[in-house]
N, C-alpha and C positions, 0 to 999 in steps of 0.2 A: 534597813533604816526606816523608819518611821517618822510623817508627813503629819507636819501639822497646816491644818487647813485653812486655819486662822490666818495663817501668815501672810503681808506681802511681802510677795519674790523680790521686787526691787527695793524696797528698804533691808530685808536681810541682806541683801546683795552688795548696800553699801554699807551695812553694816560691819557685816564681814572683812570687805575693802578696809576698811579702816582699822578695825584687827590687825589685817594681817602685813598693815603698813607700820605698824607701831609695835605687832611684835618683831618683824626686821629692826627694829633702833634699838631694843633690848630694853630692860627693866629699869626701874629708877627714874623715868620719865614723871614731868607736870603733865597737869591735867590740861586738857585739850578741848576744845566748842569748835566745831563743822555746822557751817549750813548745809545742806541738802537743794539741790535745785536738780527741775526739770531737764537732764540732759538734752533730749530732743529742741526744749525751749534758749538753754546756753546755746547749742550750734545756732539757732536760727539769731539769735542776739548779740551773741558777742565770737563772730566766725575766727577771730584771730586767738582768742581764748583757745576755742574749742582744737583748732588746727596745733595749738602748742599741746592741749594734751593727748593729742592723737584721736579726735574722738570725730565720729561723723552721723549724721543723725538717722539714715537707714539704721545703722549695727547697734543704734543706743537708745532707738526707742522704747519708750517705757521704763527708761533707768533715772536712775538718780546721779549725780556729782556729788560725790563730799565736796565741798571747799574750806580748807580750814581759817579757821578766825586768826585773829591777833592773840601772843597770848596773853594770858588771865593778870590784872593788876597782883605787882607783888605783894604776899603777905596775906593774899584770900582762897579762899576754899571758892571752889567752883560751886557750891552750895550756897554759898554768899552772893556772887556774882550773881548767877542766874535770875533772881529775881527781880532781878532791875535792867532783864534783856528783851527785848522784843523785836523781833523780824518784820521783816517788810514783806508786801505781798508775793514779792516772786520767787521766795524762800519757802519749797512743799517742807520741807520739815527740819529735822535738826537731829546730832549728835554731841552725845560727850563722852569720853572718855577719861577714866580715873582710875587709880590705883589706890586700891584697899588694904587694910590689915579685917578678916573677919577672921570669928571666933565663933565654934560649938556650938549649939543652943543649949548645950551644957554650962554655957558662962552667963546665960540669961540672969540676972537677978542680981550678980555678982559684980558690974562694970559698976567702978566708980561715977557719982552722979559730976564731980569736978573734973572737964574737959580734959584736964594736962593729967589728970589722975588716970582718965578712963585709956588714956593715949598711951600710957607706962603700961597701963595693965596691957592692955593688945599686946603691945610689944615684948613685954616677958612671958604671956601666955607660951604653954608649952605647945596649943596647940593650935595658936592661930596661925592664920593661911596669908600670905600675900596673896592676890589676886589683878588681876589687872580686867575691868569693866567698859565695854565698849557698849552706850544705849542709844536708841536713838527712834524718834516716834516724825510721826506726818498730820497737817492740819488733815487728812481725812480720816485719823485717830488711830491707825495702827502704831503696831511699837516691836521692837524686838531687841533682845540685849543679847551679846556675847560677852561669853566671863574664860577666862584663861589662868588657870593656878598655875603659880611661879613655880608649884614642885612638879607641877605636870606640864613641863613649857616644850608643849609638841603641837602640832596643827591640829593634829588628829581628836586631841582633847579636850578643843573649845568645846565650850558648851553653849546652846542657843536657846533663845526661846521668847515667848514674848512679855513676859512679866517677871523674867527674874530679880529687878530691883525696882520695884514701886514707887518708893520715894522718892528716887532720881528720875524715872518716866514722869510722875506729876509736876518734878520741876521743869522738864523738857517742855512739857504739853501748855504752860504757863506764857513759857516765852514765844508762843503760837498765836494766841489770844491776844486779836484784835479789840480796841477800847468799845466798840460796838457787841460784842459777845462779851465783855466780861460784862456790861449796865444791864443787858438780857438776862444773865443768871444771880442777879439779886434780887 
């Protein structure tokens, strides 16, 4: 197995968590928003929390908690939402979770530019992929996604790593950014 260095341990870790708690509910799921908090920081704050989910802060230091959100207003893409999310300071970073139809790079050029248009076309593609995409990135800027294809829906076949969807990491990394860091990079 091959060790990418880049990585932090504790965000793939809940990264993964959250995988492989959404591949137990099976396919055909909404898209999903988790905070990320300091495990060691939830036991010290909120002890009745942490005692519900079994957690104590010897065995959990240096981890992360998903905690999942409310879900998404009906009728919107989690691509919608997220620009209008911002977290509070006690929140180290954040996940989302989505299910996709992609297609080839053989189909580049090819996708209709009309939304409902480009949506038919995935969906009759002969050879696009359901996928189901867990990301999830930390205000000290790491990231890491797991991706899961519905025709290889084995544990064994996630795939990980820390850049496998860009777009959805810079929406992550968005809703991290404090009003003080976004007036500094203008």
């Amino acid at each position: 197995m091959d060790y990418d260095l880049d990585v932090d341990p504790a965000l793939a870790a809940a990264v993964l968590e959250i995988e492989g708690h959404h591949a137990r509910a099976g396919w055909d799921q909404q898209a999903r928003l988790y905070a990320l908090v300091d495990t060691a920081r939830l036991v010290a704050q909120e002890p009745a929390l942490a005692a519900q989910l079994g957690l104590d802060a010897p065995a959990e230091q240096g981890s992360l908690t998903p905690v999942e959100q409310d879900d998404l207003p009906t009728g919107q893409q989690l691509e919608e939402v997220l620009p209008g999310i911002q977290w509070p300071a006690v929140v180290t970073g954040c996940a989302a979770v989505v299910e996709r139809l992609v297609l080839p790079p053989a189909a580049d050029g090819q996708v209709p530019e009309d939304p409902a248009a480009a949506a038919e076309f995935a969906r009759e593609h002969p050879d696009a992929e359901e996928v189901r995409i867990v990301a999830g990135v930390t205000r000290h800027g790491a990231s890491y996604c797991a991706l899961r294809m519905r025709s290889h829906d084995e544990d064994s076949a996630v795939m990980g790593g820390n850049d496998l969807v860009p777009g959805l990491l810079e929406l992550l990394r968005a809703t991290l950014l404090d009003d003080a860091e976004d007036e500094t990079d203008e």
